[in-house]
mmCIF file of the N, C-alpha and C atoms, coordinates in Angstrom:
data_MODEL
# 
_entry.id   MODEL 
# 
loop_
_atom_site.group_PDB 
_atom_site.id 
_atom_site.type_symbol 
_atom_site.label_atom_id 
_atom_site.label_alt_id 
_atom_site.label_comp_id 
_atom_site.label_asym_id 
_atom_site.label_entity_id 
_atom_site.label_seq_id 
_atom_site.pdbx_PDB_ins_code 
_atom_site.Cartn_x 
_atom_site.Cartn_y 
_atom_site.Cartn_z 
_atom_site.occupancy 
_atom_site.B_iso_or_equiv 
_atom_site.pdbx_formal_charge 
_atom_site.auth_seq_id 
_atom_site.auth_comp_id 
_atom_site.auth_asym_id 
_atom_site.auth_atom_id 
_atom_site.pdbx_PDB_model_num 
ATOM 1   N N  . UNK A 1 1  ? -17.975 10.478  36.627  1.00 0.00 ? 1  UNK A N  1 
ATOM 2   C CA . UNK A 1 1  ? -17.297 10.546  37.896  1.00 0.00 ? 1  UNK A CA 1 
ATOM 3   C C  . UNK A 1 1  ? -15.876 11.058  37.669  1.00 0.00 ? 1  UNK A C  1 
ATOM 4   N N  . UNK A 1 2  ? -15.381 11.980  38.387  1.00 0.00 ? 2  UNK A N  1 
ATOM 5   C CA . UNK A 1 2  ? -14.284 12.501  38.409  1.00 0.00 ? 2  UNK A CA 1 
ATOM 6   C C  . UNK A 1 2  ? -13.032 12.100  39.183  1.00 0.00 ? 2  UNK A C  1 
ATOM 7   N N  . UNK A 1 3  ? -12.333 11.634  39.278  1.00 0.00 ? 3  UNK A N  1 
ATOM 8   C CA . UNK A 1 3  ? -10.627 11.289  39.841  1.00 0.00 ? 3  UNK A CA 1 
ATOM 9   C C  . UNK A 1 3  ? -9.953  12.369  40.272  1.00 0.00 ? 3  UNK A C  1 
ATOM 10  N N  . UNK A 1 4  ? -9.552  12.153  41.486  1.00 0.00 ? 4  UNK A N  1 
ATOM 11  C CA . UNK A 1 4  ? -8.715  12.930  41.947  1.00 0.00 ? 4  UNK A CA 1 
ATOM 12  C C  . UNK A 1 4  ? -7.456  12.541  41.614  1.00 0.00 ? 4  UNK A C  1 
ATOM 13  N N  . UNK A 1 5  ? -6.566  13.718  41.162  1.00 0.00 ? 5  UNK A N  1 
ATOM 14  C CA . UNK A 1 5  ? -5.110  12.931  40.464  1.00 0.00 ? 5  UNK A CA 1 
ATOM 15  C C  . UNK A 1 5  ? -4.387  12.485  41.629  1.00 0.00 ? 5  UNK A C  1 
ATOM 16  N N  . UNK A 1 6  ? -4.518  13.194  43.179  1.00 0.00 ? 6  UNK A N  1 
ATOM 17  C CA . UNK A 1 6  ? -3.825  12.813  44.183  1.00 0.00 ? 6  UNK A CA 1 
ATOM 18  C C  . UNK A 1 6  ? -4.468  11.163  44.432  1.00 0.00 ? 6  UNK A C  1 
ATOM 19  N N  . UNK A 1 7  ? -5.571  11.193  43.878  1.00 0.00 ? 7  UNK A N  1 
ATOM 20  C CA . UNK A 1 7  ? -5.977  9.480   44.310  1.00 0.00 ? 7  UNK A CA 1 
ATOM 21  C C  . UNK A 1 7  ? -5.301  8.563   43.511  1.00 0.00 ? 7  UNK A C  1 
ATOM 22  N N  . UNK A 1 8  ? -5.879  8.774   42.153  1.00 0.00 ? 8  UNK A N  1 
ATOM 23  C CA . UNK A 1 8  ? -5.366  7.706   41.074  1.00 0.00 ? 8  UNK A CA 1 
ATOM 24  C C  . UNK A 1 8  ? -4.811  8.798   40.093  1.00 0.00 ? 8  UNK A C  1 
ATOM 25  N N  . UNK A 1 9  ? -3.855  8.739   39.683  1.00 0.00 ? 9  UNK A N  1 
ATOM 26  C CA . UNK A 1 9  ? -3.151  9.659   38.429  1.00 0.00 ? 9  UNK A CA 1 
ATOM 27  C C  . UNK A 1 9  ? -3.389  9.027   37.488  1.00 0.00 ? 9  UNK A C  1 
ATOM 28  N N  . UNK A 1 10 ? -3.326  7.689   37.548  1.00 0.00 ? 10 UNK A N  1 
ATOM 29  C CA . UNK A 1 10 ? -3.406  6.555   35.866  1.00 0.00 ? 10 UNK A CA 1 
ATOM 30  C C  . UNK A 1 10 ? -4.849  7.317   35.466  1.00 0.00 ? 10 UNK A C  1 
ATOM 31  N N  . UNK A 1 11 ? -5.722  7.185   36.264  1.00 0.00 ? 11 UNK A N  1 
ATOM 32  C CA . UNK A 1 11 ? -7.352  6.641   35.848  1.00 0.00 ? 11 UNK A CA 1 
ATOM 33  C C  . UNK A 1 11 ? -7.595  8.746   35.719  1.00 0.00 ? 11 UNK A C  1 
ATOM 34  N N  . UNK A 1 12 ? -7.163  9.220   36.388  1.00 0.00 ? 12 UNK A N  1 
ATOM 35  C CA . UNK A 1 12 ? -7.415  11.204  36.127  1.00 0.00 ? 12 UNK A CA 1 
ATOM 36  C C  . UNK A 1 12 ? -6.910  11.492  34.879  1.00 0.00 ? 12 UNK A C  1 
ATOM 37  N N  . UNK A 1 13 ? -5.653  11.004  34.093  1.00 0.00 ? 13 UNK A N  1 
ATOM 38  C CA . UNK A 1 13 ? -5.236  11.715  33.200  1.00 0.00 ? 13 UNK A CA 1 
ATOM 39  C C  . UNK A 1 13 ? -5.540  11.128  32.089  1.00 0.00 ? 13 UNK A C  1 
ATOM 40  N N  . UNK A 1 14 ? -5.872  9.434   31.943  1.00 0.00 ? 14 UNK A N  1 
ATOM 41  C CA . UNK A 1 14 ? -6.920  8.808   30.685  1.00 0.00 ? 14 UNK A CA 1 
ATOM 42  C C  . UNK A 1 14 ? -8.273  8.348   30.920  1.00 0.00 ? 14 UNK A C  1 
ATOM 43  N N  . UNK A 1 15 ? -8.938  8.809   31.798  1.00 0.00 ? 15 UNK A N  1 
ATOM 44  C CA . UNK A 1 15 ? -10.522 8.024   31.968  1.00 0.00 ? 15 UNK A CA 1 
ATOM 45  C C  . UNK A 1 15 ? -10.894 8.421   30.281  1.00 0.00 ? 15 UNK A C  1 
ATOM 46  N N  . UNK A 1 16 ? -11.281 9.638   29.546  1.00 0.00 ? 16 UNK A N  1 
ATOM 47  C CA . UNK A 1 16 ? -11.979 9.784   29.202  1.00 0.00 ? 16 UNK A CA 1 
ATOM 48  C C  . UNK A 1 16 ? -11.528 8.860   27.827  1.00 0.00 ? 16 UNK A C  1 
ATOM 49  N N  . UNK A 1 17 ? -10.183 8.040   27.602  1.00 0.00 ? 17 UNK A N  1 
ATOM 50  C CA . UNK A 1 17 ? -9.913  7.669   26.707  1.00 0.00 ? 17 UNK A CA 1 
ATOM 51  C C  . UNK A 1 17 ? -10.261 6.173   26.938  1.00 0.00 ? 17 UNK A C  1 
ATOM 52  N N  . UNK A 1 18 ? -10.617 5.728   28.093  1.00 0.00 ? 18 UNK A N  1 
ATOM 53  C CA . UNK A 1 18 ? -10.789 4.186   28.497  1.00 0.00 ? 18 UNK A CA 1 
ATOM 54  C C  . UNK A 1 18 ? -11.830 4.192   28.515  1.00 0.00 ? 18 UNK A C  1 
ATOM 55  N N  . UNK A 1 19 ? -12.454 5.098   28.561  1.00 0.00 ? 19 UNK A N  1 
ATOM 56  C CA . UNK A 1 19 ? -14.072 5.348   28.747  1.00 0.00 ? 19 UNK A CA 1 
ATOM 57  C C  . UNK A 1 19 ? -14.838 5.265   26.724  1.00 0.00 ? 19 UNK A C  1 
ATOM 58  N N  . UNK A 1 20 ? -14.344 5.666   26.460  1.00 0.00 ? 20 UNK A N  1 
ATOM 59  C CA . UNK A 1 20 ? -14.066 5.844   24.888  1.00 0.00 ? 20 UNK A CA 1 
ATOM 60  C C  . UNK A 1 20 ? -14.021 5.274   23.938  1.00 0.00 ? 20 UNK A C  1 
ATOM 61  N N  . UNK A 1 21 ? -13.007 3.822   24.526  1.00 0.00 ? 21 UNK A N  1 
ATOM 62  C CA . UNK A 1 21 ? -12.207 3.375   23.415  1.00 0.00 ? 21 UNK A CA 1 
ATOM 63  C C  . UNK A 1 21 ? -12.427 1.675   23.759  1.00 0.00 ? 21 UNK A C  1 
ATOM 64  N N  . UNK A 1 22 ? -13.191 1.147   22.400  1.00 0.00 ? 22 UNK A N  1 
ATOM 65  C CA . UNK A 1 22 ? -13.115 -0.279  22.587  1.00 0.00 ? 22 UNK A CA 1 
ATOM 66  C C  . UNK A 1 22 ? -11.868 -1.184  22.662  1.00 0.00 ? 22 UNK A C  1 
ATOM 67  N N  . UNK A 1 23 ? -11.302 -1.736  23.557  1.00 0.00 ? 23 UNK A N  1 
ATOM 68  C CA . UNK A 1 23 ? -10.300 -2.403  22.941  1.00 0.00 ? 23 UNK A CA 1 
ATOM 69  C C  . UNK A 1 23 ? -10.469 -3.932  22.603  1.00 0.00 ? 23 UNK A C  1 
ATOM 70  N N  . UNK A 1 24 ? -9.749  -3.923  21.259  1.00 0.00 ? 24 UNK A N  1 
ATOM 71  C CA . UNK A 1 24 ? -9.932  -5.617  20.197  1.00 0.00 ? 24 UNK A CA 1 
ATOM 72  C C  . UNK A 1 24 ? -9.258  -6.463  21.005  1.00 0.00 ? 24 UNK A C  1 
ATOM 73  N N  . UNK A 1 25 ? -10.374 -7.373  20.930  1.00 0.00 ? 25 UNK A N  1 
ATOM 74  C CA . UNK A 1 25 ? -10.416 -9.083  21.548  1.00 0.00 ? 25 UNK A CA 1 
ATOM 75  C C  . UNK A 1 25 ? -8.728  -9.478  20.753  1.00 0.00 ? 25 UNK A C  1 
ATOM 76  N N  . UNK A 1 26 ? -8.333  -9.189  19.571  1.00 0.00 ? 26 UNK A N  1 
ATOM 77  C CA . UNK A 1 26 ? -7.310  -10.032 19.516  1.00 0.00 ? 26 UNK A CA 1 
ATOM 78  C C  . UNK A 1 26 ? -6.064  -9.121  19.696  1.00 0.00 ? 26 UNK A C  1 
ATOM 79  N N  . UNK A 1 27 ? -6.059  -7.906  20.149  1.00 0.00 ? 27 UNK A N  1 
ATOM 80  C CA . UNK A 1 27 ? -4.669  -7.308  20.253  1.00 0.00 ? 27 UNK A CA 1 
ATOM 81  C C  . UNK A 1 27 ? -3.792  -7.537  22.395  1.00 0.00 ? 27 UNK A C  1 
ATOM 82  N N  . UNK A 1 28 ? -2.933  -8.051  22.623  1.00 0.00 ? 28 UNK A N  1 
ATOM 83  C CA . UNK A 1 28 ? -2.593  -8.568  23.792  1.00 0.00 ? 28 UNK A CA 1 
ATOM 84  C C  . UNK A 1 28 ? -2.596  -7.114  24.762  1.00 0.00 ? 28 UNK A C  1 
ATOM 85  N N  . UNK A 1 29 ? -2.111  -5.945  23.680  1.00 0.00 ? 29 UNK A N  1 
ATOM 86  C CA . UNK A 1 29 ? -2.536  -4.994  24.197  1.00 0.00 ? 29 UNK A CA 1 
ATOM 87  C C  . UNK A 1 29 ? -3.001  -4.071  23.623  1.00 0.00 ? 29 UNK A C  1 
ATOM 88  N N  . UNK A 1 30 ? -3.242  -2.399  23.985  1.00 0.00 ? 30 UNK A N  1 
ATOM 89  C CA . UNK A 1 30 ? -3.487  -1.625  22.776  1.00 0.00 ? 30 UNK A CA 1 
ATOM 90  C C  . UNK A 1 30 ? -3.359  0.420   23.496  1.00 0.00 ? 30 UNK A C  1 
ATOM 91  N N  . UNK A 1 31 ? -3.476  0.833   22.495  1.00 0.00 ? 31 UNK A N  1 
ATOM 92  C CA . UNK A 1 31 ? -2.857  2.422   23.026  1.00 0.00 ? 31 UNK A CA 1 
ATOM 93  C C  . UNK A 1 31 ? -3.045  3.401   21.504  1.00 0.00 ? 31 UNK A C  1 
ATOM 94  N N  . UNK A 1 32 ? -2.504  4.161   21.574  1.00 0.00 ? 32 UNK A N  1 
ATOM 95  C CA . UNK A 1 32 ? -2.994  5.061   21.092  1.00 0.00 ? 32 UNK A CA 1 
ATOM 96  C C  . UNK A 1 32 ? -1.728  5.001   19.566  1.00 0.00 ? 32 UNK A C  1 
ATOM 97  N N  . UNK A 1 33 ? -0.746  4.595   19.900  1.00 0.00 ? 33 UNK A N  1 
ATOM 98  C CA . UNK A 1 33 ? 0.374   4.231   19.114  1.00 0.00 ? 33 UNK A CA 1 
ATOM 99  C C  . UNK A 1 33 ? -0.791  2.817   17.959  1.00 0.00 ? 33 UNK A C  1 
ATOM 100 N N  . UNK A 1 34 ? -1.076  1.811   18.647  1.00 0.00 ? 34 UNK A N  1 
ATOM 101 C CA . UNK A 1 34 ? -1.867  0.851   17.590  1.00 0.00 ? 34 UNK A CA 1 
ATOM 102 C C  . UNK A 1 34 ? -2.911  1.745   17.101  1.00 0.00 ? 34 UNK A C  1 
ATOM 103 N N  . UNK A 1 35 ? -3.632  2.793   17.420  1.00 0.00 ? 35 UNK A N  1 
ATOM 104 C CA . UNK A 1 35 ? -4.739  3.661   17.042  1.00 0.00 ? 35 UNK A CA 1 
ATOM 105 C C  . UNK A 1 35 ? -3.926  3.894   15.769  1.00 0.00 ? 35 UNK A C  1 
ATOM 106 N N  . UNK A 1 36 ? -2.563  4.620   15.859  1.00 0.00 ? 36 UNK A N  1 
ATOM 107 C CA . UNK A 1 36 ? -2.047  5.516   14.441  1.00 0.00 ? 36 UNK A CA 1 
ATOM 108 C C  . UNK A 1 36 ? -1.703  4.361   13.725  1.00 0.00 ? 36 UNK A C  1 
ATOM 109 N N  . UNK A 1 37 ? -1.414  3.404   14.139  1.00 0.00 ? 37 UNK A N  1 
ATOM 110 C CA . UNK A 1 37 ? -1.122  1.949   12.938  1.00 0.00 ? 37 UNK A CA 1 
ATOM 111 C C  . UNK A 1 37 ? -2.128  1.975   12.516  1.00 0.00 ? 37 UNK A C  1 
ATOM 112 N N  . UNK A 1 38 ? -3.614  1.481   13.090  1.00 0.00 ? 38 UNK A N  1 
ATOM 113 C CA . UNK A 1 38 ? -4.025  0.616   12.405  1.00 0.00 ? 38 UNK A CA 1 
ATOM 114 C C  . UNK A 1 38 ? -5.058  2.078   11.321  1.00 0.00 ? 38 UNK A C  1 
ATOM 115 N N  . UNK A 1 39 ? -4.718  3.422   11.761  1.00 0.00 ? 39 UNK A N  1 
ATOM 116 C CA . UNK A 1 39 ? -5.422  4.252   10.893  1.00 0.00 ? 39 UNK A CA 1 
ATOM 117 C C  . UNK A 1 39 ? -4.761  4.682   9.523   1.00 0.00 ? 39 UNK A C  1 
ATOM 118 N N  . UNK A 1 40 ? -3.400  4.294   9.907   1.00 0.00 ? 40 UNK A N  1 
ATOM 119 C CA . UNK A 1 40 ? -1.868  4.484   8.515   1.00 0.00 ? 40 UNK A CA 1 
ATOM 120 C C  . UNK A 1 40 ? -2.208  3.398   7.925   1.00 0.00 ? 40 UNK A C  1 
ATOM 121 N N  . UNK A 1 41 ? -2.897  2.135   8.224   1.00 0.00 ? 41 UNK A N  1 
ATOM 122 C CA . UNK A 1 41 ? -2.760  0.955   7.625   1.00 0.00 ? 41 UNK A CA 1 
ATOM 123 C C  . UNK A 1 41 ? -4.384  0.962   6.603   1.00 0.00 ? 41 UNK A C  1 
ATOM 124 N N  . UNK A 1 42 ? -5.104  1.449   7.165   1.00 0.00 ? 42 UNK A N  1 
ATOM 125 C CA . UNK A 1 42 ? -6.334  1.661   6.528   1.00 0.00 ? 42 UNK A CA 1 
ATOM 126 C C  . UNK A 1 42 ? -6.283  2.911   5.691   1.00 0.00 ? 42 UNK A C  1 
ATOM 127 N N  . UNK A 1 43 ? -5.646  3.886   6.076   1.00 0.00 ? 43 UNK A N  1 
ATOM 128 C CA . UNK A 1 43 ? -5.049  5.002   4.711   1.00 0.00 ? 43 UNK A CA 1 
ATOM 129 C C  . UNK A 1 43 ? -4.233  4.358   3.712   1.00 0.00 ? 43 UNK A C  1 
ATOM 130 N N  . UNK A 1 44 ? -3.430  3.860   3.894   1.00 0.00 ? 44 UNK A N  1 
ATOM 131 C CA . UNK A 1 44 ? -2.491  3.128   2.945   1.00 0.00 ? 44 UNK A CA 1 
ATOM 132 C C  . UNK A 1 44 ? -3.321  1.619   1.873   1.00 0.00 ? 44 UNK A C  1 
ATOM 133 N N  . UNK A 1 45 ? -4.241  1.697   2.680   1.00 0.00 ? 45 UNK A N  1 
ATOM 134 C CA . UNK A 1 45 ? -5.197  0.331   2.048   1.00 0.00 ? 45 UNK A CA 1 
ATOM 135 C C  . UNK A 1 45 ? -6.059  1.400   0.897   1.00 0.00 ? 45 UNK A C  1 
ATOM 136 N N  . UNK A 1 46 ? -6.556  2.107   1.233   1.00 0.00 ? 46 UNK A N  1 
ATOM 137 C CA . UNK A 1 46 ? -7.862  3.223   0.906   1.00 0.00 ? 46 UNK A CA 1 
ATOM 138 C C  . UNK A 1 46 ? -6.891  3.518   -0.944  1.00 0.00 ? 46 UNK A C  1 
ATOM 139 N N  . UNK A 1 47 ? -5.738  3.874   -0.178  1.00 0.00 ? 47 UNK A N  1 
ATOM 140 C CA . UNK A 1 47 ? -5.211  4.504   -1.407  1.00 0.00 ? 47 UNK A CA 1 
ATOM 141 C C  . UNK A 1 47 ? -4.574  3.544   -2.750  1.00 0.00 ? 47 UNK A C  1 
ATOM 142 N N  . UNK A 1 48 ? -4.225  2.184   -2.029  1.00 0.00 ? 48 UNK A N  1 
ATOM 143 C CA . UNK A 1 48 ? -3.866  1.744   -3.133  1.00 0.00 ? 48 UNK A CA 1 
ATOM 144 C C  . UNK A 1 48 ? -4.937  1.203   -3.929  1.00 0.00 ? 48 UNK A C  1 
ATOM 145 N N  . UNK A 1 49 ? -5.719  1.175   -3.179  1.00 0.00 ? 49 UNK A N  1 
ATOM 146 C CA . UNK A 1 49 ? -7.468  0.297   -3.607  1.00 0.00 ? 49 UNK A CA 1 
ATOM 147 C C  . UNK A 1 49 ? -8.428  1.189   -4.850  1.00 0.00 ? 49 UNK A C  1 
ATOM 148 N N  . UNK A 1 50 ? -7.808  2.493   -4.371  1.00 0.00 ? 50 UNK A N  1 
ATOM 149 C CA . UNK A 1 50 ? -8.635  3.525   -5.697  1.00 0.00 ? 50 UNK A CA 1 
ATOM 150 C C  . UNK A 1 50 ? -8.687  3.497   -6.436  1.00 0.00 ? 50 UNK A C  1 
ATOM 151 N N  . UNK A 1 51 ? -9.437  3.860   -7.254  1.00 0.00 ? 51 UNK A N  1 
ATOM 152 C CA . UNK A 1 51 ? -9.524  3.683   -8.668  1.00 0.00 ? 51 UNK A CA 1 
ATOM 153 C C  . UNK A 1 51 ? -8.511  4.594   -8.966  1.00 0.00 ? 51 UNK A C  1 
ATOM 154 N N  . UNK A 1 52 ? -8.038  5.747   -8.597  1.00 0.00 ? 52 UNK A N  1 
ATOM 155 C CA . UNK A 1 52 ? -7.353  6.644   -9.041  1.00 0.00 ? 52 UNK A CA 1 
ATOM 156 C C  . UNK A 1 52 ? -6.141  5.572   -9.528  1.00 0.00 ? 52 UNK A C  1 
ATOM 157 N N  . UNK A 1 53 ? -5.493  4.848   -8.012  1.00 0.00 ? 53 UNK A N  1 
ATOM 158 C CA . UNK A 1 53 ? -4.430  4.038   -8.509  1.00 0.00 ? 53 UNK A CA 1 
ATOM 159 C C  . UNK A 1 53 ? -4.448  3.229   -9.732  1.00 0.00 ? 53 UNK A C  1 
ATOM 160 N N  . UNK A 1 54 ? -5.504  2.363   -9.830  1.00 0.00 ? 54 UNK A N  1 
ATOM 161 C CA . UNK A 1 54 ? -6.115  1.256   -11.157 1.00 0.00 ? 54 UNK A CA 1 
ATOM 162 C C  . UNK A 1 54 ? -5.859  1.916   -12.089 1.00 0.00 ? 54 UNK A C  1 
ATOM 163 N N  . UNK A 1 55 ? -6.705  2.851   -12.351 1.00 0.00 ? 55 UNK A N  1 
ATOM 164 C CA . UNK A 1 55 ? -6.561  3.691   -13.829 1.00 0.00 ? 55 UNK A CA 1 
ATOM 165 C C  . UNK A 1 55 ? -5.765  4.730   -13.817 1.00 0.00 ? 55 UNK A C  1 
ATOM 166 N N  . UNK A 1 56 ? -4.801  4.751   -13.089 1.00 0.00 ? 56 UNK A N  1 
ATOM 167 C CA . UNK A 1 56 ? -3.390  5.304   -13.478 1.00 0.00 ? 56 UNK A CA 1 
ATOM 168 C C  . UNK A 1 56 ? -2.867  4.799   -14.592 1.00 0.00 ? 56 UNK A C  1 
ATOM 169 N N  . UNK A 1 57 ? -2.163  6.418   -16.434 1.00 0.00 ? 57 UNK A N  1 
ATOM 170 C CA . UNK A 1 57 ? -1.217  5.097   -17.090 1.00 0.00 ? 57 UNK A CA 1 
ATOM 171 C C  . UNK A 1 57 ? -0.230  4.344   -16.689 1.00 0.00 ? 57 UNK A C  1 
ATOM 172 N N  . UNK A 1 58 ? -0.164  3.012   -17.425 1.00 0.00 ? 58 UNK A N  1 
ATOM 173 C CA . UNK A 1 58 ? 0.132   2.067   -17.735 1.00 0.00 ? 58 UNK A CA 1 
ATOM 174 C C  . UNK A 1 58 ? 2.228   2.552   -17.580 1.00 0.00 ? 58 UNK A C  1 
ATOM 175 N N  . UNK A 1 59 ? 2.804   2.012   -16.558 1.00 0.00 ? 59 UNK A N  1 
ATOM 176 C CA . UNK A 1 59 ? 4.198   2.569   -16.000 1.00 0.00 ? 59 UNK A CA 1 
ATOM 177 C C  . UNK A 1 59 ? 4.178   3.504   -15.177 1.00 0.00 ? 59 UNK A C  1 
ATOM 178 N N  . UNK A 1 60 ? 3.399   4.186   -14.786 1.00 0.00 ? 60 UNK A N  1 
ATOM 179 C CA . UNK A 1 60 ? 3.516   5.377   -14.042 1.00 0.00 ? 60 UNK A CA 1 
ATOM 180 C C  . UNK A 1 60 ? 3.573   4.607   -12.306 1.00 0.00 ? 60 UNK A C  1 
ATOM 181 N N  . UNK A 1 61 ? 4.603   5.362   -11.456 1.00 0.00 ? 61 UNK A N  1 
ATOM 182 C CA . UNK A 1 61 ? 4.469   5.142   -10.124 1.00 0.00 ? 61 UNK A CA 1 
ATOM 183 C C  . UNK A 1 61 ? 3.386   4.325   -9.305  1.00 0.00 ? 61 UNK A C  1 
ATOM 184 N N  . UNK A 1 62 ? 2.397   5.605   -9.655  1.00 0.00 ? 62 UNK A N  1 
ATOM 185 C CA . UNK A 1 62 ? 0.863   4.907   -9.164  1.00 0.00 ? 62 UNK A CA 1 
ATOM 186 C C  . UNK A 1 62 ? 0.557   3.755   -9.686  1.00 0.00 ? 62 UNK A C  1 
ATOM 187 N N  . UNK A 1 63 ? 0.562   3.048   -10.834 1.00 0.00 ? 63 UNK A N  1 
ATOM 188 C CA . UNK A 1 63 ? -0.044  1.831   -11.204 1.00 0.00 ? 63 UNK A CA 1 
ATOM 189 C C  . UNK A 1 63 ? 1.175   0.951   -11.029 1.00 0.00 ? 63 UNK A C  1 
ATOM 190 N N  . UNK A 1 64 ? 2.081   1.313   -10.953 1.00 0.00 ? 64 UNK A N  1 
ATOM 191 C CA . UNK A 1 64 ? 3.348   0.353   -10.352 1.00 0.00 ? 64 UNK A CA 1 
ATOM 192 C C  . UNK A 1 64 ? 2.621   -0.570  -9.169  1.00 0.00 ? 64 UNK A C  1 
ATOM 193 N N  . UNK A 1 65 ? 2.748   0.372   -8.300  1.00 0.00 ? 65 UNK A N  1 
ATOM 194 C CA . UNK A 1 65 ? 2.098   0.348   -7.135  1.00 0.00 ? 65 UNK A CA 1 
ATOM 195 C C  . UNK A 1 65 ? 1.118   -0.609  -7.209  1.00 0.00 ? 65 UNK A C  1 
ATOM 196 N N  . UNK A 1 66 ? 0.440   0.229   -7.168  1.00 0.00 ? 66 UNK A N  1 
ATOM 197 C CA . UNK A 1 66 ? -1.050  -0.539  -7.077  1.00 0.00 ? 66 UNK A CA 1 
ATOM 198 C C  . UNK A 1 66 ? -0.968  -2.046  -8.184  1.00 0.00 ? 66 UNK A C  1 
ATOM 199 N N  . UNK A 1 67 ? -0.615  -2.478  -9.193  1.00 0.00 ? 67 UNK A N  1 
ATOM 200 C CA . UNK A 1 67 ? -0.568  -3.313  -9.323  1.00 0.00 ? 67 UNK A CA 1 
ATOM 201 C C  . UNK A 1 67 ? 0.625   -4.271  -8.548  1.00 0.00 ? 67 UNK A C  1 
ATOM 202 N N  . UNK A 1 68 ? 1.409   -4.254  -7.973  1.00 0.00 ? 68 UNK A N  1 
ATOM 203 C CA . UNK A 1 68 ? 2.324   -4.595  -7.130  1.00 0.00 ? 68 UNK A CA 1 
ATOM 204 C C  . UNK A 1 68 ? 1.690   -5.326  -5.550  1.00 0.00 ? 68 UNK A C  1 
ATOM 205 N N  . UNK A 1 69 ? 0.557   -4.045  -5.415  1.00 0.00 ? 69 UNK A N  1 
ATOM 206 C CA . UNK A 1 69 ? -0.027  -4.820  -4.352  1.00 0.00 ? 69 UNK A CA 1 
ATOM 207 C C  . UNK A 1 69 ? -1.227  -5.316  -4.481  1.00 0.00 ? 69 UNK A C  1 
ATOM 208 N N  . UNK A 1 70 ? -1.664  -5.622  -5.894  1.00 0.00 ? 70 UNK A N  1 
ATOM 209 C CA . UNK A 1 70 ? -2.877  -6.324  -6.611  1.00 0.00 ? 70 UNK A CA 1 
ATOM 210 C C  . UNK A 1 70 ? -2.201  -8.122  -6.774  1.00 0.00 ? 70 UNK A C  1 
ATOM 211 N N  . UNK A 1 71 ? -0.880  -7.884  -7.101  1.00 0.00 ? 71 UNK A N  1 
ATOM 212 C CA . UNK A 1 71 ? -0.303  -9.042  -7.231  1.00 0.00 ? 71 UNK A CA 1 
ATOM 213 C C  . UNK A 1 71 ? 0.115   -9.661  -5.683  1.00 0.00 ? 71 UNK A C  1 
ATOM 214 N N  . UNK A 1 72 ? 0.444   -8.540  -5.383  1.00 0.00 ? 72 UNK A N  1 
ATOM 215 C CA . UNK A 1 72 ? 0.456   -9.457  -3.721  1.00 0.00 ? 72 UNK A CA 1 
ATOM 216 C C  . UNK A 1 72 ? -0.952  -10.132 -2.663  1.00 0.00 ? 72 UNK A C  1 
ATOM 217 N N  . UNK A 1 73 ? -1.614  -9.360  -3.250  1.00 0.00 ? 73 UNK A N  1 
ATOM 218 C CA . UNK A 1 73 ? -3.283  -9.734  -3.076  1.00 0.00 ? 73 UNK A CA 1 
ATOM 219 C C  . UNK A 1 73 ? -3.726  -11.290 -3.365  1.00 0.00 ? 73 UNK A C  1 
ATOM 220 N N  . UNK A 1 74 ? -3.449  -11.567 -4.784  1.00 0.00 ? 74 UNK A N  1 
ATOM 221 C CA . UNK A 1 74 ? -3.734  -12.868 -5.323  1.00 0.00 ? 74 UNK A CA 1 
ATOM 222 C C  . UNK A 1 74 ? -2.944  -14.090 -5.233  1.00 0.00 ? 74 UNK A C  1 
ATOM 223 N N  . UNK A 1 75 ? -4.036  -14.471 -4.171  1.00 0.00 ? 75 UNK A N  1 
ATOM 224 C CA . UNK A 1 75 ? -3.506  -16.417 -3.518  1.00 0.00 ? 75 UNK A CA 1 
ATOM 225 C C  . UNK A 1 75 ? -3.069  -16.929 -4.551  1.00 0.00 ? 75 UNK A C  1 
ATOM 226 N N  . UNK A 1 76 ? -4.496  -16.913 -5.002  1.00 0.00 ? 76 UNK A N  1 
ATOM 227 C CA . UNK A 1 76 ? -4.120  -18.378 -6.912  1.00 0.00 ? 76 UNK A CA 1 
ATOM 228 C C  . UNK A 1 76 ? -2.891  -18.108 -7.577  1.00 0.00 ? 76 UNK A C  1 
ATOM 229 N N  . UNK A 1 77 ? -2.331  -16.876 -7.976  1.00 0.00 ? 77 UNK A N  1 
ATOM 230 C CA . UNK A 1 77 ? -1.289  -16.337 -8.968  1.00 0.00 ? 77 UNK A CA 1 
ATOM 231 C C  . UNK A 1 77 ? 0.168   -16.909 -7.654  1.00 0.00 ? 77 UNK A C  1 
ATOM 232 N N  . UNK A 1 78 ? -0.241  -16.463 -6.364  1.00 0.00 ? 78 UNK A N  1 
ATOM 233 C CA . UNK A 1 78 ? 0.907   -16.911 -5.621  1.00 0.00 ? 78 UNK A CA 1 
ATOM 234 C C  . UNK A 1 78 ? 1.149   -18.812 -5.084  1.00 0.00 ? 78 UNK A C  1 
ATOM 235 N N  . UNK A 1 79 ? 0.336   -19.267 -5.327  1.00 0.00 ? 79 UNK A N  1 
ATOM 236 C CA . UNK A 1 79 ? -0.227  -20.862 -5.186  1.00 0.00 ? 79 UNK A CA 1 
ATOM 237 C C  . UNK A 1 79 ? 0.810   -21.015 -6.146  1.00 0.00 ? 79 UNK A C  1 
# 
């Protein structure tokens, strides 16, 4: 069904994105701005999680890293 923008402008210029897009039970709200979070946050997860990072040598940036947020990972070591 199509919207006339003279009717509703909200619902003409995003149906096809409300139509589209589940929004999460626990966010109070959500938009396209939490879309690029939570896809930067799952890139940024992806990458430190790689093996590339792991078996980076031993001082180098990358295994800085990644062990940095291996240590922030672990309850018991932070307990």
């Amino acid at each position: 069904m199509t919207t006339s923008a003279t009717v509703d402008f909200y619902r003409y210029v995003n149906a096809d994105w409300l139509e589209s897009t589940e929004l999460p039970d626990d966010e109070p709200r959500y938009g396209t701005f939490h879309e690029l979070r939570d896809a930067a946050q799952a890139a940024a997860r992806e990458i430190l999680e790689s093996d590339e990072s792991r078996t980076a040598p031993a001082g180098s940036p990358a295994r800085k890293i990644a062990d940095l947020y291996a240590g922030f990972l672990d309850e018991r070591a932070v307990e």
